[in-house]
N, C-alpha and C positions, 0 to 999 in steps of 0.2 A: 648360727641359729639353725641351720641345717641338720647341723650334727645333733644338735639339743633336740629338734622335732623325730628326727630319726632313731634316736636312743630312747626318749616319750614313747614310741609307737611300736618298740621294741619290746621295752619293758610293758606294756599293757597288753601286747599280743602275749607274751608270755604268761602275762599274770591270769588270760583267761583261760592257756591252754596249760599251765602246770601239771592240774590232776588232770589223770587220763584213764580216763574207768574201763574197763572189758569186764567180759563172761567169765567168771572164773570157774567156775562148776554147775552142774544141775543136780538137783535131787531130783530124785525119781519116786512117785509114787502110785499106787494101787488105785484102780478105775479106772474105767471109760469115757464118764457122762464131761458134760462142760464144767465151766467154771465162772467165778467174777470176782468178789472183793478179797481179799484178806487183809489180816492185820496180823499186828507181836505185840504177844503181853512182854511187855518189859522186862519184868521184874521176874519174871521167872525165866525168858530168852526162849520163848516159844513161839511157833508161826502157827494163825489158824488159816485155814485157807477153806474156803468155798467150794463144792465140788458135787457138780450134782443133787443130789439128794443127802448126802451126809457134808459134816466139817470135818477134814485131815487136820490134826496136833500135832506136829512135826519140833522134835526137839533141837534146838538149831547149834548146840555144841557138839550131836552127833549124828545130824542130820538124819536120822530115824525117825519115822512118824509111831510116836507113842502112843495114840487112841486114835478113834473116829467115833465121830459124834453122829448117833443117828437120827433118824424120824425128824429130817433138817428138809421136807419133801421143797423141791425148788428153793432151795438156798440164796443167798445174796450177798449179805454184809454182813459184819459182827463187829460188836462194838464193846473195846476191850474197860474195863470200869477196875480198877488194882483195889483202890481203896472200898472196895463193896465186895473183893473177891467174886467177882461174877464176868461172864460174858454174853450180851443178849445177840440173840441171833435169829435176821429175819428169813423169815420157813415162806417164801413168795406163794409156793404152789397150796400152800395150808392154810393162807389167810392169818397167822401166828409168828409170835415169837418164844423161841427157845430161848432159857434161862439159865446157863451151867454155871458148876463151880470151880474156878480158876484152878485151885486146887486138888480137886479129886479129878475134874471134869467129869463129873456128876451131872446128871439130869436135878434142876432144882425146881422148875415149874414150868410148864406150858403155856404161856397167855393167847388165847385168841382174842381178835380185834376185827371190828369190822371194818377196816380199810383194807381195798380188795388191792393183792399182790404188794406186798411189802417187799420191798427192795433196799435203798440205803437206809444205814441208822449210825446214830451219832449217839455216846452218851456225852451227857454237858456234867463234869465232874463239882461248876462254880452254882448249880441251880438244883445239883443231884438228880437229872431229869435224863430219860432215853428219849431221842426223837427217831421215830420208824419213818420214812417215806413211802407212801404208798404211789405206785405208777399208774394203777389203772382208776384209783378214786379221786386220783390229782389232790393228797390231804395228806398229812402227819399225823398220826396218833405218837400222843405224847405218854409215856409212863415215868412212876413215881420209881427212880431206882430201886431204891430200899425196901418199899410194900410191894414192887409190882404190881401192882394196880394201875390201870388207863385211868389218865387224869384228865384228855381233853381230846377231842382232832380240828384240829386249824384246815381248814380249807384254805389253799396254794391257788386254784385257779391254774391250772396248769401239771406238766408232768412232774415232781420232783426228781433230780437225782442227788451226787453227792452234795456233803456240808461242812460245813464249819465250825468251830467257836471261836469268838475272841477270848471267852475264860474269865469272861467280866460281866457278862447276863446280855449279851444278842450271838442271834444264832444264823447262819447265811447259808440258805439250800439254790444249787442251781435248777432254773426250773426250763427243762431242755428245748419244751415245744416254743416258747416263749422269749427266748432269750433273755433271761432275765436271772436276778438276781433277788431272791427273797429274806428281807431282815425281819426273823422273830423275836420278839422282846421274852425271854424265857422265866420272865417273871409275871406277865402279865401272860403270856400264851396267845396271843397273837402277833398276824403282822403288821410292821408299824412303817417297814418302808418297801419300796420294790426299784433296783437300780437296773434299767437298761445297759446290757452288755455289749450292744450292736457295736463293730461288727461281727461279734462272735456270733455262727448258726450251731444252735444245739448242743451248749455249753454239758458237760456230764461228770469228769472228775475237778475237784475242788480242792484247793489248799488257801491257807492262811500263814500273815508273819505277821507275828502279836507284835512284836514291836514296832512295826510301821505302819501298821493297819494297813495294810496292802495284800485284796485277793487275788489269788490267779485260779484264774477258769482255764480247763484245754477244752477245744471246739470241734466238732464234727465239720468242720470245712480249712482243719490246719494249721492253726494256729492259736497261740495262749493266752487270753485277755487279764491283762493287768488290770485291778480295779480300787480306787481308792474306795476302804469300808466306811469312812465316816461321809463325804460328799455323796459317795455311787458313779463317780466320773472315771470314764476311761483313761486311764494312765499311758499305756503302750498297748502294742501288741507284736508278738514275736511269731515266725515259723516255726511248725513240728512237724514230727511225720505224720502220715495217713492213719485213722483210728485210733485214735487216743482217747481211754476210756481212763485212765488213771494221770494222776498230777502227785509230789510230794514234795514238801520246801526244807527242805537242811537249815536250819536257824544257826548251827554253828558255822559252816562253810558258806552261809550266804549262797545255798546252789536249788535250782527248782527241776525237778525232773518228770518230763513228759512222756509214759510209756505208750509206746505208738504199735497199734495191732498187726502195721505192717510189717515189722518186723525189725523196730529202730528205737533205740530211748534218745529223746534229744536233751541235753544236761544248759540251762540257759542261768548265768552269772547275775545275779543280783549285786552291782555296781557300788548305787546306791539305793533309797526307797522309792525311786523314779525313772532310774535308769539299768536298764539289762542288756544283755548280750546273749546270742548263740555261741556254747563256749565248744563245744565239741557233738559230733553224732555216731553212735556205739551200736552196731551192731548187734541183734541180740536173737528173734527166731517170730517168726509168724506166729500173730494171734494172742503175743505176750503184750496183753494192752489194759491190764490192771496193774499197781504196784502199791508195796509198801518199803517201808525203812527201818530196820533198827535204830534209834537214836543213839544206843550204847554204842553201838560199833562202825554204824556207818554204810553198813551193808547193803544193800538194793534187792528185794525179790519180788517176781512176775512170774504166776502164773503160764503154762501154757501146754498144747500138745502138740502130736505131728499130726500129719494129716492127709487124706487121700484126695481123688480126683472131686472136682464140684461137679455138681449133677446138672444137667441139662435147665436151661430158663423152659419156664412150661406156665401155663395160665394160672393153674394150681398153687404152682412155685415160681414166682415170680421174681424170688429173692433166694435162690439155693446156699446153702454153705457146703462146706467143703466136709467132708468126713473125718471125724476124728478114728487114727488109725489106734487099736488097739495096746493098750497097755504099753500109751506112749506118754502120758501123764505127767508133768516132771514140773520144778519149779525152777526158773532161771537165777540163778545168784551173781550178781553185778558187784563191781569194787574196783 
């Protein structure tokens, strides 16, 4: 029985630590300013990425940035919609969102909205609807994909950040100051439930697995809260590293990935739809604390730059960051 438990515990250490992801490249791109979300339109195998005031189009079979999208004044998130050929994209410091065309990357329409600083946005492909989250109005303005037209804003009660779909008409924003989890019914345009995530503090990237109705939040105090969508009860909760502003769940490999700002992605094994694991922690570069995924391929990229000395704590600046050094830009590629 010995041997049995020890050959068991053999083959499951194994089974958690098989894939073994590292750094494989960075692209490097053009600017100074910050950054936060990106996405990959799929279908064409293009990365956009957030970056100050414009969005970088980086073609990802030749890792060349083929446009920049401008008059993007405080950028945030963009939300890639294939079957509409569009990508909306929240313009924080404009009070708007930009509308291009997947295809040309075309300017298509400017909407402005009154929800002040628009930050995350989601399109929901099962309701044809965009959801913006606004930070400083604590509301979502929703828009009709296809007319572009604002159809509603849902007061959250709270900060919004990112979201979800299940792909079946409810829609899940973490709402950071709150800790909480908010369910929009995207057919009715309001919310119908609100799930306490404690002890998650200041819940901010979000993913979902349609299949298990299982969300995972990463937390501003360290860790990933697993949350049953259909109850709102906490499942588990696991260790990440420091600053974790991005979450992404691999449906094929069962793998959830936490990009952590300090300078670590942690990769935690989805078991089953109850049980996880910490299966490895991947070095990667300060400040990479947003990600996305190819689903074609698998691949992993984060934002980030390098960076100079932080500045003195002073009354003024209470909170300093560090200096982004010069035409150090680059995205990190993980696999």
């Amino acid at each position: 029985m010995k041997f049995l438990c020890l050959f068991l515990l053999l083959v499951s250490t194994s089974f958690l630590t098989a894939q073994n992801f590292k750094l494989s490249k960075e692209i490097k791109v053009a600017g100074d300013l910050g950054w936060d979300y990106l996405s990959v339109d799929e279908a064409a195998q293009r990365l956009f990425v957030s970056h100050g005031n414009v969005v970088n189009v980086i073609d990802l079979k030749t890792d060349v940035t083929i446009a920049t999208i401008s008059d993007t004044k405080g950028v945030h998130g963009i939300a890639i919609a294939n079957d509409l050929n569009k990508a909306f994209i929240t313009d924080g410091g404009d009070n708007a969102v930009t509308i291009v065309n997947l295809t040309t990357l075309e300017l298509m329409e400017k909407v402005a909205i009154q929800g002040i600083k628009p930050d995350a946005v989601l399109y929901d492909k099962f309701s044809k609807k965009v959801f913006i989250y606004n930070a400083k109005s604590s509301d979502a303005t929703v828009l009709d994909a296809i007319t572009n037209k604002i159809v509603k804003t849902i007061p959250l009660d709270g900060k919004p950040e990112f979201s979800a779909t299940n792909s079946k008409g409810l829609i899940y924003v973490n709402i950071e100051d709150k800790n909480q989890i908010k369910v929009i019914d995207a057919a009715k345009l309001e919310v119908i439930k609100t799930f306490d995530i404690s002890p998650c503090d200041e819940p901010s990237g979000l993913a979902f697995d349609e299949v298990n109705d299982r969300l995972f939040s990463v937390c501003g105090n360290s860790m990933l809260v697993v949350t049953n969508a259909i109850t709102g009860k906490v499942v588990t909760t696991l260790p990440i590293g420091k600053g974790s502003d991005g979450v992404f769940f691999d449906a094929k490999r069962k793998l959830i990935f936490s990009s952590n700002g300090e300078g670590t992605l942690t990769v935690i094994k989805q078991k089953d739809k109850d049980s996880y694991a910490v299966a490895e922690t991947v070095t990667t570069a300060k400040g990479a604390r947003t990600i996305t995924m190819s689903k074609a391929t698998g691949v992993l990229y984060m934002p980030t730059s390098e960076f100079g000395k932080t500045p003195e704590v002073t009354a003024e600046n209470p909170h300093p960051r560090a200096t982004i050094t010069p035409n150090s830009f680059k995205i990190l590629v993980v696999k």
